[in-house]
N, C-alpha and C positions, 0 to 999 in steps of 0.2 A: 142625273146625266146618264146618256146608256151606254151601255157596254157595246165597244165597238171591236168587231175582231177581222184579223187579215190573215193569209197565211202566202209564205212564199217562200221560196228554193234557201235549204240550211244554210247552202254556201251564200245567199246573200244578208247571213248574218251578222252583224257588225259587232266588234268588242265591246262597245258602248252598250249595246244591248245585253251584252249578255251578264255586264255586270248588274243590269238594272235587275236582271233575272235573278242571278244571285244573293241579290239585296231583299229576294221576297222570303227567301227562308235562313236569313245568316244567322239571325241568333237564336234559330230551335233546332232541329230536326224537319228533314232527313239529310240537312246537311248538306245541297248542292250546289259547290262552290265552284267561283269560276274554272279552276280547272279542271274539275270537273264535268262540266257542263262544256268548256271549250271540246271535249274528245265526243262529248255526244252530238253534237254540230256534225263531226264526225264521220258518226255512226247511223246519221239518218240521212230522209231526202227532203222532208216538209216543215216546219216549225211556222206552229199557229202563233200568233199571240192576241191578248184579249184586252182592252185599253179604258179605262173610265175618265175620259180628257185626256193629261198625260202622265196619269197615272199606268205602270201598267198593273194589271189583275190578274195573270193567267199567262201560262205559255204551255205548248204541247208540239214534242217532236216526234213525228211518224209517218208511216212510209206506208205504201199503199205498192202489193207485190199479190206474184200468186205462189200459195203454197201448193205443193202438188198440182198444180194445175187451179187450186181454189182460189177467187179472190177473196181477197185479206186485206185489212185496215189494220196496222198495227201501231197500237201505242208504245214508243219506247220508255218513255217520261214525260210526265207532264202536273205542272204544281199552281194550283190557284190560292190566292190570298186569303186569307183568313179572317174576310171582314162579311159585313150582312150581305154585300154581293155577290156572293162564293158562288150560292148555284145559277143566278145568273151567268156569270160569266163561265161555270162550265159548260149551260147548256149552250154557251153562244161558241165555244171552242169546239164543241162536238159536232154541233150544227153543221161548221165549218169545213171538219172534215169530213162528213159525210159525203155534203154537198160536194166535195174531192172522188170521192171513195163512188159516188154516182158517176161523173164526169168517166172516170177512170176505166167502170165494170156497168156500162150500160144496160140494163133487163136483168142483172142476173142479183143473187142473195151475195151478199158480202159478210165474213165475217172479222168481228172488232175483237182483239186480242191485246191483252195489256197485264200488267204486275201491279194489285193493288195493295197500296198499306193499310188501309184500317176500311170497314166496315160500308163508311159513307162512298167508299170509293163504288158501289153497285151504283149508284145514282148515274155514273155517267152510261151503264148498261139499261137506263130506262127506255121503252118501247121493243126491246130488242126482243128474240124470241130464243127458246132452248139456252138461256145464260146458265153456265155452268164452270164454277161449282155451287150447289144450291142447295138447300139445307131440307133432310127428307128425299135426297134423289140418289139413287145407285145409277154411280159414275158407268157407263157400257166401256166395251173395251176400245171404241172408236173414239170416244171422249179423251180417255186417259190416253191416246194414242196422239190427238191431239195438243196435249198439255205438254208433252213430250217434246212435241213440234217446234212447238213455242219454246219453251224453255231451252230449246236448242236454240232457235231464233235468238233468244234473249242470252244467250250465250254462257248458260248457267243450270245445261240438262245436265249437269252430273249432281248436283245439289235439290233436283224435284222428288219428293214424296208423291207416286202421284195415285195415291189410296186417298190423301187432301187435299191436293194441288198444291201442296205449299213447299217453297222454293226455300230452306236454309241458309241464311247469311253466314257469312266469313267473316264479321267484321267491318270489312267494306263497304262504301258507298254505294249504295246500288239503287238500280232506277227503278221507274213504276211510277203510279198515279198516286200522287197526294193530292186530296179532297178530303177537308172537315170544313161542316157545315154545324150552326146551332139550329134545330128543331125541323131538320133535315128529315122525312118521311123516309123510310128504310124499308124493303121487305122484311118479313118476320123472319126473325130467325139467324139472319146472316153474322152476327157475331159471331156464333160457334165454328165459324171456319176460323177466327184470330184468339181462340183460346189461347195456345199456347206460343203466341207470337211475340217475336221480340224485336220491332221494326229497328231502334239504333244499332241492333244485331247485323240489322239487310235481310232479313225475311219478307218474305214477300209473296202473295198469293196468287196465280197466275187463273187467267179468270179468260172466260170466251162468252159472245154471243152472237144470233146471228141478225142482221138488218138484211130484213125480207127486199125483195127488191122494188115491191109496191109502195112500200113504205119512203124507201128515201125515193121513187121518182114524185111522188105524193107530198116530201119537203114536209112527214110529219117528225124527223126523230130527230132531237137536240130542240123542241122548244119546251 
């Protein structure tokens, strides 16, 4: 059956929904629970979600703004299910918002920004260009000036390292991309940014790349 994905304005989110969301990660980690999830409704403009019949598989909330003047695709959160459709259904979420993030910034590079938890979360940065943080690359000071950005965006700049990019939990529930995948293709390397992470902590690694603007009028990046 294929994954079928929609996305459409937060506020026409329904509580129904958002328990089904809730129901996708209640009994592990990272823990986002309805009321949780009810203030991130909130906090954005878009929420994708991703459907195998009526199951669903995925949801992702984010907004599509310009920082300093740049456009930007920003993921707040977003959690896909944990079964052999996982990268399906992320690519078919990312697809989605791209295809947004096109609509939005006609001609120009967009850049995708997001807090990831573990490792496989680079997957949803495949095709992008300059993704950073990367394993072997000296961060420039526009980079890390970047991360900054973001993590003020993400409303948690007083907690960024950004010699790693890595955002320090409180304790708290805190957002970002969860994607695990089994036998999920990785670039080399990328674990040693999550050496000394402690996702039920709320750490969390703030990650950028960019989508050239060829690329998504081209409809090649999410499949």
């Amino acid at each position: 059956m294929p994954i079928v994905v929609s996305t459409k304005d937060c506020t026409a989110l329904s509580d129904a929904e958002l328990v089904e969301m809730a129901d996708l990660c209640a009994e592990r980690p990272p823990g986002f629970d309805i009321g949780f999830l009810s203030k991130e409704r909130e906090s954005w403009v878009l929420i994708t979600l991703a459907r195998e019949g009526n199951k669903l598989r995925g949801y992702s909330f984010c907004t599509l703004e310009r920082i300093g003047g740049t456009p930007s695709l920003l993921v707040g959160l977003a959690l896909v299910d944990r079964t052999a459709r996982a990268e399906a259904a992320l690519k078919g979420i990312m697809a989605d918002q791209y295809r947004r993030a096109l609509l939005a910034f006609p001609d120009e590079d967009v850049l995708l920004g997001t807090r990831l938890l573990s490792p496989e979360g680079f997957r949803a940065f495949s095709g992008l260009q300059d993704v950073v943080p990367f394993p072997g690359h000296k961060s420039s000071g526009e980079e890390r000036a970047w991360a900054r950005r973001l993590s003020k965006r993400f409303g948690c700049e007083s907690r960024l390292d950004d010699r790693t990019f890595v955002l320090k939990g409180d304790g708290s529930v805190a957002g970002g991309l969860d994607f695990v995948a089994a036998k999920v293709k990785l670039p080399e390397g990328v674990d040693c940014h999550f050496g000394d992470f402690d996702v039920n902590r709320g750490d969390r690694l703030v990650t950028f790349g960019w989508a050239m603007a060829e690329d998504l009028a081209g409809g090649k990046l999410g499949r």
